[in-house]
N, CA, C and O atoms as a GROMACS GRO file, in nm:
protein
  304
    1UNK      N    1   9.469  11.124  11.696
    1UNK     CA    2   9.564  11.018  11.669
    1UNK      C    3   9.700  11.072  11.628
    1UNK      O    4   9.803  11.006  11.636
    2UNK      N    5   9.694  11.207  11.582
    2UNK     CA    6   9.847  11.245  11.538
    2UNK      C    7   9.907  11.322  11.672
    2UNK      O    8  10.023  11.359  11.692
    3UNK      N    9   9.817  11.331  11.740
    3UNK     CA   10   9.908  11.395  11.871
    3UNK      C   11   9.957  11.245  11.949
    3UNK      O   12  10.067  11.249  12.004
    4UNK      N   13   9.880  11.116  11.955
    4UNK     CA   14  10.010  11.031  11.975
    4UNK      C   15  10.110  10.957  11.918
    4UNK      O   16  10.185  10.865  11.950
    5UNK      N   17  10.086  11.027  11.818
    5UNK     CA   18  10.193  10.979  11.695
    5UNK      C   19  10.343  11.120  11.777
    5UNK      O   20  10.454  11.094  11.823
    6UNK      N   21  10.281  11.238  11.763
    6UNK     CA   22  10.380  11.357  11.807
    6UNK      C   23  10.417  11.295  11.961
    6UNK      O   24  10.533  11.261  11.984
    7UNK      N   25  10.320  11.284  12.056
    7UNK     CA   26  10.392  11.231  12.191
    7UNK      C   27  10.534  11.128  12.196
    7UNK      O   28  10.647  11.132  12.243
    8UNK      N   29  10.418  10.998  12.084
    8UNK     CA   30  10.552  10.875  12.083
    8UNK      C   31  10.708  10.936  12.063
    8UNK      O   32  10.798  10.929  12.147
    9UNK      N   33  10.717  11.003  11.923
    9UNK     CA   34  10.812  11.101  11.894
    9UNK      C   35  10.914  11.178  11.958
    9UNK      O   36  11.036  11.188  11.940
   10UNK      N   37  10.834  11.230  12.036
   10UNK     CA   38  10.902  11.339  12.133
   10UNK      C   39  10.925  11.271  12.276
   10UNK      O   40  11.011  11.320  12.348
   11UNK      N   41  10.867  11.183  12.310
   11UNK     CA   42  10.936  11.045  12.429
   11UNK      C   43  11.094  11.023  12.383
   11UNK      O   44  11.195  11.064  12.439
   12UNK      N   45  11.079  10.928  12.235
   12UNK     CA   46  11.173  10.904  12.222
   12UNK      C   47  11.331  11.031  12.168
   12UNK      O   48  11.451  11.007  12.178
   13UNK      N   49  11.266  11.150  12.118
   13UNK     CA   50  11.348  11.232  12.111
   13UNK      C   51  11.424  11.314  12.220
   13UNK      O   52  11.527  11.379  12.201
   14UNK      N   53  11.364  11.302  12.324
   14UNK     CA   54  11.431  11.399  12.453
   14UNK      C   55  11.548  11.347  12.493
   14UNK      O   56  11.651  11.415  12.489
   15UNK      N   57  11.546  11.214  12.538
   15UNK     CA   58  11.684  11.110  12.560
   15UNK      C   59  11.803  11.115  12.495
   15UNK      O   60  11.920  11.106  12.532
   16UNK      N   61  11.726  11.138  12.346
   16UNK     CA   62  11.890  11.155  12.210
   16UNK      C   63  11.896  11.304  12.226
   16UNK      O   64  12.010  11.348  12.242
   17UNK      N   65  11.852  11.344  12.225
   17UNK     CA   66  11.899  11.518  12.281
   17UNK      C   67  11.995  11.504  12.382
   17UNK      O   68  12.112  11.531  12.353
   18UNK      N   69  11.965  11.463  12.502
   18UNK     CA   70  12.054  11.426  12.608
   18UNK      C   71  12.154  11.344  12.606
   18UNK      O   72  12.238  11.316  12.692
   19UNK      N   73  12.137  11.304  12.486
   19UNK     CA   74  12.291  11.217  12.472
   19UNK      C   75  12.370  11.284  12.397
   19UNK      O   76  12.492  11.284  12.415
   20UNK      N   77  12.297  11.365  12.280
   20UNK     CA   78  12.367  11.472  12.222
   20UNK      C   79  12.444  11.552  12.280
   20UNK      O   80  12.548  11.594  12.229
   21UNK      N   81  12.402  11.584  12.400
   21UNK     CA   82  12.458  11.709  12.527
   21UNK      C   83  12.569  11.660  12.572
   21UNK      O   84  12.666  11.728  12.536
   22UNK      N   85  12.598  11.557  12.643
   22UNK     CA   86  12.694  11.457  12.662
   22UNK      C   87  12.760  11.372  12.633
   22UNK      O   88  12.794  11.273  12.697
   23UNK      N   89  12.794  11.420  12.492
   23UNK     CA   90  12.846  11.332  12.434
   23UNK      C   91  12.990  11.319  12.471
   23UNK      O   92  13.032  11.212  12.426
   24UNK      N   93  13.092  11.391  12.541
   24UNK     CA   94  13.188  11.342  12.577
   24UNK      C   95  13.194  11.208  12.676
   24UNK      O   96  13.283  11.124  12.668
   25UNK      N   97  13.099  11.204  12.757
   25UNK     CA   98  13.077  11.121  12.842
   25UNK      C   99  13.006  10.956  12.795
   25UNK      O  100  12.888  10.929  12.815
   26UNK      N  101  13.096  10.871  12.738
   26UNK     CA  102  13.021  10.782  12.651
   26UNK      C  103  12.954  10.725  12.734
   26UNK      O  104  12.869  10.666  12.667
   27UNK      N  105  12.931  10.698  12.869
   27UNK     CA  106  12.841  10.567  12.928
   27UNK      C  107  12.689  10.668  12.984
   27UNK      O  108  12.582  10.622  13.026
   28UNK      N  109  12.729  10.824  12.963
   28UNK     CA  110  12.570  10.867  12.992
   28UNK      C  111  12.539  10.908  12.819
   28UNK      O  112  12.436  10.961  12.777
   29UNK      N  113  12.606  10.886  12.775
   29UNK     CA  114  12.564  10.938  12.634
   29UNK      C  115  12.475  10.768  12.622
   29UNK      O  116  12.353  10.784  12.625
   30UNK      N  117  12.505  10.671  12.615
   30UNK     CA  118  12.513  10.528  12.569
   30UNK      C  119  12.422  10.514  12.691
   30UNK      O  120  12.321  10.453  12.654
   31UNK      N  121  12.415  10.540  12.806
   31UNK     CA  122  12.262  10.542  12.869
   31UNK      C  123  12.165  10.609  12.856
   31UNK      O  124  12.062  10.581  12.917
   32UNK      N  125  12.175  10.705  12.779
   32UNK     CA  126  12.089  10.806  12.778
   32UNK      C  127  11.991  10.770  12.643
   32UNK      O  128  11.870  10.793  12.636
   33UNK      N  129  12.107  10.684  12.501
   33UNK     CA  130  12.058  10.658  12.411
   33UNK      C  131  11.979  10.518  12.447
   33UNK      O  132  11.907  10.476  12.357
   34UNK      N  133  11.985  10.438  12.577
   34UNK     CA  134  11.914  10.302  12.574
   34UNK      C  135  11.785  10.345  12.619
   34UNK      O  136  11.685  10.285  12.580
   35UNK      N  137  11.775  10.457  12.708
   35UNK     CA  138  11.624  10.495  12.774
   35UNK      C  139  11.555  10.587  12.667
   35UNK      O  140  11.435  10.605  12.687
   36UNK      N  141  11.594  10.631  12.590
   36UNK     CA  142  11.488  10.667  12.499
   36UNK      C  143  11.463  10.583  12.388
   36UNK      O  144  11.377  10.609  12.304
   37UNK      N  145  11.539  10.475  12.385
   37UNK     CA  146  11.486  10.337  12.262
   37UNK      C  147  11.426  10.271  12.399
   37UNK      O  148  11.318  10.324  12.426
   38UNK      N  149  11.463  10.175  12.492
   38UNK     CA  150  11.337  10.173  12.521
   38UNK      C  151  11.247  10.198  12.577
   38UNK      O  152  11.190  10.097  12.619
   39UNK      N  153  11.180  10.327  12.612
   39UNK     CA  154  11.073  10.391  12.610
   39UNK      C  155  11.015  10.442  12.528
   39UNK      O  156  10.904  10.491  12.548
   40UNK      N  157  11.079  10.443  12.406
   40UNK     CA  158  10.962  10.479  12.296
   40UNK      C  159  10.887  10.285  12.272
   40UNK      O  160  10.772  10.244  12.263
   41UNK      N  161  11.013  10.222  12.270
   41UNK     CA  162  10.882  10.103  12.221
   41UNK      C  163  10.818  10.059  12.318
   41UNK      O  164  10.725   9.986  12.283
   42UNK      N  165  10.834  10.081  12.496
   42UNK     CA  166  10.718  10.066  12.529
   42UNK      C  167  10.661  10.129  12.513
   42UNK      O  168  10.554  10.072  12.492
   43UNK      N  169  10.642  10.292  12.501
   43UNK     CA  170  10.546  10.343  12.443
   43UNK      C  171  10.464  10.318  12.311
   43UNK      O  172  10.352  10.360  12.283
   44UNK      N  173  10.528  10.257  12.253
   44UNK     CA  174  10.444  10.238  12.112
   44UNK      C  175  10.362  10.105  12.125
   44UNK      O  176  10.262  10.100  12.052
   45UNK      N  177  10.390   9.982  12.216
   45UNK     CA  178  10.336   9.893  12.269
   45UNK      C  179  10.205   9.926  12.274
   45UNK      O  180  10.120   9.907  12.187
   46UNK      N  181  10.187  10.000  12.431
   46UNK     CA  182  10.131  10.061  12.500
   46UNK      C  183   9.980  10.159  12.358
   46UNK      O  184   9.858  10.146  12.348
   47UNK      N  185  10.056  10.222  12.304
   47UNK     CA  186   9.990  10.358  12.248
   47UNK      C  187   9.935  10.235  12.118
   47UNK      O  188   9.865  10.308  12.048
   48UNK      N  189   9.931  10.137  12.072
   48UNK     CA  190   9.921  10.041  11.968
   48UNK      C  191   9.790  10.011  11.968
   48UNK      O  192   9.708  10.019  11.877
   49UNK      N  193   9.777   9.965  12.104
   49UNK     CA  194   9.612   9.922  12.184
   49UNK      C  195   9.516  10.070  12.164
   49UNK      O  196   9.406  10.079  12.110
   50UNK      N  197   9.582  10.159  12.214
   50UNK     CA  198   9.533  10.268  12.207
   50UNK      C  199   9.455  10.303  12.015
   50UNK      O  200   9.337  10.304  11.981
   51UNK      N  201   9.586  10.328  11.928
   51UNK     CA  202   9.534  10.377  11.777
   51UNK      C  203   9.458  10.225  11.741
   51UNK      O  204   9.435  10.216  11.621
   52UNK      N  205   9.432  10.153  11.790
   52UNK     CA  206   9.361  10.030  11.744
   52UNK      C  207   9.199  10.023  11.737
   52UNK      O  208   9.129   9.961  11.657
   53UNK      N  209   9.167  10.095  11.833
   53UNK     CA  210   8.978  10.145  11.847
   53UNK      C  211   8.912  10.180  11.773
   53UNK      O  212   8.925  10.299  11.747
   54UNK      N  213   8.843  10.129  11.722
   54UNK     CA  214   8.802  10.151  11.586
   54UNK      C  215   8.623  10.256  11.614
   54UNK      O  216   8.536  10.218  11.693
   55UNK      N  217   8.613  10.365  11.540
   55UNK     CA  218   8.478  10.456  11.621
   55UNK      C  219   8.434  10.360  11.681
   55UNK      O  220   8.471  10.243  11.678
   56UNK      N  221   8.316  10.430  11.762
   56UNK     CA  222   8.241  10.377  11.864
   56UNK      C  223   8.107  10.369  11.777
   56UNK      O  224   8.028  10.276  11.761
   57UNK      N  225   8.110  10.524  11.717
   57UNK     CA  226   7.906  10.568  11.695
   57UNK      C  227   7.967  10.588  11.509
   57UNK      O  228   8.082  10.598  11.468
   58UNK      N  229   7.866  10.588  11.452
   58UNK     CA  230   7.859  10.637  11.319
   58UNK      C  231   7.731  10.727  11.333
   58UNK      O  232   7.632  10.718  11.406
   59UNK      N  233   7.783  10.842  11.206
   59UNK     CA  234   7.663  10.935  11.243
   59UNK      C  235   7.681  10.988  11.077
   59UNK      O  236   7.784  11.014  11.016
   60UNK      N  237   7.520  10.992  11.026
   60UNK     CA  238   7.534  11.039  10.904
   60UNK      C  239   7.588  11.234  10.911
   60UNK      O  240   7.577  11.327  10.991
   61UNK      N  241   7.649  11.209  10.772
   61UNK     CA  242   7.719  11.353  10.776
   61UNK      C  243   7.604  11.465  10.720
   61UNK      O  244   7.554  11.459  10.607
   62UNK      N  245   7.576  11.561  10.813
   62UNK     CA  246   7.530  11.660  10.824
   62UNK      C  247   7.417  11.676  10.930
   62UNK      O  248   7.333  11.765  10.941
   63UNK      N  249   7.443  11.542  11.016
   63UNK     CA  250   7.266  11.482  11.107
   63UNK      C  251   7.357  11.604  11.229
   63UNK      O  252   7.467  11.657  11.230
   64UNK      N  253   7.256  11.604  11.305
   64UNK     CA  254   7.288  11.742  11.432
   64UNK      C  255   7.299  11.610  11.557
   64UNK      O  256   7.241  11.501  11.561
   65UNK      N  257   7.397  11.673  11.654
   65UNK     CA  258   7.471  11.541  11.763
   65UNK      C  259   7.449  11.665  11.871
   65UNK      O  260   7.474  11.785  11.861
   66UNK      N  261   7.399  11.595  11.965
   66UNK     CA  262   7.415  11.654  12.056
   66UNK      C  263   7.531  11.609  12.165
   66UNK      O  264   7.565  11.493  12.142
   67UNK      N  265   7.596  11.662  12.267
   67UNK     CA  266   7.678  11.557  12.362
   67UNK      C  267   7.663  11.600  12.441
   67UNK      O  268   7.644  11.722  12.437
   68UNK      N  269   7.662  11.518  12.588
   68UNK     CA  270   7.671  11.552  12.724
   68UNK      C  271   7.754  11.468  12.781
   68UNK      O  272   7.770  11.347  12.766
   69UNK      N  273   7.809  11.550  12.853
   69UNK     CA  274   7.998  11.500  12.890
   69UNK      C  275   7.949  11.457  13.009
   69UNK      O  276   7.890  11.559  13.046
   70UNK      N  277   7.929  11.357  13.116
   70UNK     CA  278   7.960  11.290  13.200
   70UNK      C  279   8.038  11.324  13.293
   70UNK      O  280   7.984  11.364  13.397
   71UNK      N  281   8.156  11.321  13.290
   71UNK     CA  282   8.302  11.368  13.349
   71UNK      C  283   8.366  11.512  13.318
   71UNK      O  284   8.334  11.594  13.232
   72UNK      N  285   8.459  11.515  13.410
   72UNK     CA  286   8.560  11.647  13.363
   72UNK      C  287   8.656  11.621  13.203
   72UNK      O  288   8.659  11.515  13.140
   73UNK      N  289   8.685  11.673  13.189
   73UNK     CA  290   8.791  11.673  13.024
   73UNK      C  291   8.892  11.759  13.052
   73UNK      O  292   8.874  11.880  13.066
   74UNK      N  293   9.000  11.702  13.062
   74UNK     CA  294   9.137  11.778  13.033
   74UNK      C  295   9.184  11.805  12.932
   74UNK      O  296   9.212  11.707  12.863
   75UNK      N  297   9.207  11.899  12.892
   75UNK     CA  298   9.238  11.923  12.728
   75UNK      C  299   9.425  11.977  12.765
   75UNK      O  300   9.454  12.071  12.839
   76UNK      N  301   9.540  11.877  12.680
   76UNK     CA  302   9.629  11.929  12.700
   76UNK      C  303   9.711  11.975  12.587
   76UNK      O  304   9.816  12.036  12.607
   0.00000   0.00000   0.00000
């Protein structure tokens, strides 16, 4: 959950960087600052549904779990 807390973050931080860069240029500076506001709140929309899932399994602490993965897993 804190790596989409860091994603949301860094969505909306790349854009103000880029407006930072250009800042002589007010209408890409001033576009640059509207696409990273809003894409972070659709992202946070979006990612809301997501941190909302509440566990699936409860498992007493120290019981032994086994798992078998189904699918591939991308780990990024």
């Amino acid at each position: 959950r804190f790596g989409t807390a860091a994603l949301i973050s860094l969505i909306g931080a790349v854009p103000t960087l880029a407006a930072d860069k250009y800042a002589a240029n007010e209408v890409t500076s001033d576009t640059a600052e509207n696409v990273g506001t809003d894409l972070g709140e659709a992202v946070n929309t979006v990612m809301a549904d997501y941190l909302s899932i509440p566990p699936t399994i409860s498992v007493n602490q120290g019981a032994v779990v086994m798992i078998r993965v189904d699918a591939d897993l991308a780990f990024y």
